[in-house]
N, C-alpha and C positions, 0 to 999 in steps of 0.2 A: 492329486490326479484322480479322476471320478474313472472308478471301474465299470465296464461296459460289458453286457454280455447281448449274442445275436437271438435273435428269434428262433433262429432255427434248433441251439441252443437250447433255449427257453421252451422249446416245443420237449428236445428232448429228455429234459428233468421231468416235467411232468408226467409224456409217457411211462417213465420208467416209475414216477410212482413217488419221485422225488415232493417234499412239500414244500410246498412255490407260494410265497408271500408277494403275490404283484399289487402295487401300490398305483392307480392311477390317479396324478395329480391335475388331470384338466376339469374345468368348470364342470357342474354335473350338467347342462346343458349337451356338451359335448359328449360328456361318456355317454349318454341316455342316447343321442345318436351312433356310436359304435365305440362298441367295447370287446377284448379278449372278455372270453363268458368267463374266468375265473378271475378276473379283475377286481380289486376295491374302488369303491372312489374315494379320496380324501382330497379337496381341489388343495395346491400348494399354499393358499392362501391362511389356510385352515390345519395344516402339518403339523400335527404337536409328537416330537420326537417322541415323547412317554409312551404317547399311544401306540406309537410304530413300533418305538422296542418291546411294549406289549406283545402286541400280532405275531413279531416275530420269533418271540418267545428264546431270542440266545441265537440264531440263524441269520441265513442272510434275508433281507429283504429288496423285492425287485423294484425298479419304480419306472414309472410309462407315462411318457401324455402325447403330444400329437407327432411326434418327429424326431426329439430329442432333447430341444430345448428348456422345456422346466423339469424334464425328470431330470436332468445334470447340476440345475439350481438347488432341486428337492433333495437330490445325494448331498451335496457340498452343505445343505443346511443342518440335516442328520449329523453329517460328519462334523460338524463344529458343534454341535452337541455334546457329541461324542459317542453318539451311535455309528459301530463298524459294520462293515460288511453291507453297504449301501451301492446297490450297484444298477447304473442305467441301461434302459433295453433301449440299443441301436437303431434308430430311424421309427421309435417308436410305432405308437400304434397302424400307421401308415404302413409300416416295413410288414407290421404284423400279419396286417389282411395278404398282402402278398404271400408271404411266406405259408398261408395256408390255416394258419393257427383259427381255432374255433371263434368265433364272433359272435357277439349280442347287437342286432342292428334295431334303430329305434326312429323315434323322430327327426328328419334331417335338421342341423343345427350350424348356425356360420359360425366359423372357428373365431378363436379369441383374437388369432394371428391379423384374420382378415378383418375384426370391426376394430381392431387399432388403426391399421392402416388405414381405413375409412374415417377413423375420428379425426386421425391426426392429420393428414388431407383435408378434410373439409374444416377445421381450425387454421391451418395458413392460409388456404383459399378464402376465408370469412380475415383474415387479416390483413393479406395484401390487396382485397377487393376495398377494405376499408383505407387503409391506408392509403390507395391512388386515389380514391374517387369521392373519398368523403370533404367536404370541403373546409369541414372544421377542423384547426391544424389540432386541434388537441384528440379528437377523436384518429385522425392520421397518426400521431405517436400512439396510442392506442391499438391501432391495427397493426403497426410495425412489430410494438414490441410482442403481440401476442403470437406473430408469425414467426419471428425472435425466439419468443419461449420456449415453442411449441418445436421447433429446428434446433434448440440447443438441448431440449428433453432428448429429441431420438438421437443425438449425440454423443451424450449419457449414454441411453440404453443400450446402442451402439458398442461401445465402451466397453461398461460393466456387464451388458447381458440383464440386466435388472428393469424391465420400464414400468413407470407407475402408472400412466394408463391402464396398461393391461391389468393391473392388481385394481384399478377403479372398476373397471368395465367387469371382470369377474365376480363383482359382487351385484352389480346387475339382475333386478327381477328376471330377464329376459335368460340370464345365463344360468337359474339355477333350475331344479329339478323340479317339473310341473308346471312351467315358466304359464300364468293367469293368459288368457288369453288377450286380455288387456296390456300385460306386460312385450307379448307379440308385438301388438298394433302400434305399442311405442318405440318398438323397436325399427318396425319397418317404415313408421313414419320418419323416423332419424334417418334411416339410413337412403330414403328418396330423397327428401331434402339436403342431404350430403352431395348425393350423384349427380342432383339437378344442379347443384352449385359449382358443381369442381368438372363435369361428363362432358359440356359445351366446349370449354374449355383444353380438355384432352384428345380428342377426336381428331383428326385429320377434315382438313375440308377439301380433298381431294375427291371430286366428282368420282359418281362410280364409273362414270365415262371414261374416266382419265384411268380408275384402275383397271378396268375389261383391256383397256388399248396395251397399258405397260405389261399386263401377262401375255396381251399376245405379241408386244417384241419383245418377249425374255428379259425383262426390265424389273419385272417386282414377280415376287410371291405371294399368293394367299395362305395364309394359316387360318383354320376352324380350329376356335378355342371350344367348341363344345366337347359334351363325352361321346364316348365311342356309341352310345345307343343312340342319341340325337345323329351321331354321322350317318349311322345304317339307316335312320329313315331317311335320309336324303341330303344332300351334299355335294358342294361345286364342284365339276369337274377338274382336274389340275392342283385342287386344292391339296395343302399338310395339315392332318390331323394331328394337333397336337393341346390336347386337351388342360386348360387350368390348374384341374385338378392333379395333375403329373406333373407341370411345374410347380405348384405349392409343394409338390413331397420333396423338392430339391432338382436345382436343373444341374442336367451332367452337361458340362460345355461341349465335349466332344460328341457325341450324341445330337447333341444339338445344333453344331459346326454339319454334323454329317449332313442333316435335313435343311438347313437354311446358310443358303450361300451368303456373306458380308458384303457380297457387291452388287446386291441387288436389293430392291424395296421390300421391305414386308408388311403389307395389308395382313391383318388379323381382325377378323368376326365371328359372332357368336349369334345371339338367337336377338337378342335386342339392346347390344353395347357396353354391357355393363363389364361381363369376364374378359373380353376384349382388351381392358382398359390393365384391366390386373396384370393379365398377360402382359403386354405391352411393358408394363412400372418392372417387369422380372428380364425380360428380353433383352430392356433397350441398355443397361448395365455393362450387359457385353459385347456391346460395342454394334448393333443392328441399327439400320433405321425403320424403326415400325411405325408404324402409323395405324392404330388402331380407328376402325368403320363405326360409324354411329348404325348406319343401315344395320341388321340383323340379316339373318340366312333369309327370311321370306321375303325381303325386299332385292336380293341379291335374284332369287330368283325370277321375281317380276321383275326387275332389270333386264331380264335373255341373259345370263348365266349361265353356260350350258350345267344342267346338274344331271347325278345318276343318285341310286340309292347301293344298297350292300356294302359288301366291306370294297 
């Protein structure tokens, strides 16, 4: 059992003076866009117990990456080491910024979380597009089984908590510190070509005609997956602000039971379909039917949308 201490916690050792060995294990991509200021980075992929019980010098040592999930992998691999006193901070760095604890913010960086989900999506999608449509039966076993592979890996991951995607794509130019600007433009070339192949597809082709009519007989919902600084420049009328980035920290079902009724539709848009779509992949699990807008806000409002601005 992996010991876990809270932020809040963690705020108050250091106050007092205590010496806090915090270990963040995300890509240095990641940390370079926000980090606790007295953080390490050692990404997990790179964890050499030696070094940590170095650091630690005989103490405990803390360990952090976006939420929870690889600082619990990072404790359990210490610990079969046989380094003690490894212990995970709660809701990780996410929990952190809330909590108030000091911050180094840097270059914005998509989390490891979200370019797995994008690889591993546009991999089924490039194999059952093969597989229906290609007309050579051998290139269709081909696409089957790579749709196959690729569904029985996050399966796995699923499982054990372990995916090797994610340990691939962490060692990515794009994911490390300083990531060439070249290594960028491969990145974002990847990830258009993902969206353009798998985005058509996910979309509702429900006219905005059809959703302006269903909001106004109390039929469907709109949800703005943007952040709260996008809503305050403006924003549809009647709309729920409930931004991506608050779903990725963990959805509270009740929370979310409060704000979006089950027996009605949920239309969810963003600025040009893409967070939409994510939204959508986290929503529709418990049990909604969403229907994520290819439109964006600016087309919602040259539709006649009634919109305001403020909070």
């Amino acid at each position: 059992m992996v010991a876990t201490v809270s932020p809040t916690t963690l705020a108050d050792l250091r106050r007092r003076g205590d010496a806090v060995t915090l270990i963040d294990v995300r890509t240095p991509a990641e940390f370079g866009e926000v980090h606790v200021d007295f953080a390490r980075n050692i990404p997990l992929d790179r964890l050499d117990p030696r070094e940590i019980a170095a650091l630690a010098g005989g103490g405990k040592v803390y360990v952090i990456c976006k939420s929870g999930g690889r600082s619990r992998q990072a404790c359990e691999k210490l610990a079969a080491a046989g380094l003690e006193g490894a212990v995970s901070v709660e809701g990780g760095t996410a929990a952190c910024v809330e909590a108030g604890l000091p911050v180094v913010r840097g270059r914005k960086a998509m989390s490891l979380e979200r370019q797995v989900r994008i690889a591993a999506g546009a991999l089924v999608a490039l194999g059952a597009a093969t597989a229906g449509l290609c007309p050579d039966p051998l290139w269709s076993k081909v696409g089957a089984g790579l749709a196959a592979f690729v569904g029985c890996g996050l399966v796995f991951a699923g499982i054990t908590d372990t995916c090797g995607m994610a340990m691939v794509l962490a060692r990515m130019p794009w994911n490390q510190a300083g990531g060439t600007a070249c290594a960028r433009a491969v990145l974002a070339a990847v990830l258009v070509a993902a969206a353009s192949g798998t985005a058509q597809a996910g979309h509702t082709k429900d006219s905005l005609d059809t959703v302006k009519q269903s909001m106004k007989e109390k039929k469907a919902v709109l949800v703005d997956c943007r952040e709260a600084e996008e809503w305050e420049e403006g924003h549809v009328v009647g709309a729920v602000l409930l931004p991506l980035s608050a779903l990725e920290k963990g959805v509270d079902a009740a929370r979310i039971a409060a704000l979006l009724p089950k027996d009605k539709i949920i239309y969810c848009h963003c600025l040009a379909g893409g967070r939409c779509l994510e939204a959508a992949e986290i929503l529709a699990p418990l049990g909604y039917d969403v229907r994520p807008l290819k439109p964006g806000y600016p087309q919602l409002e040259k539709a006649g949308f009634p919109t305001a601005k403020g909070r």
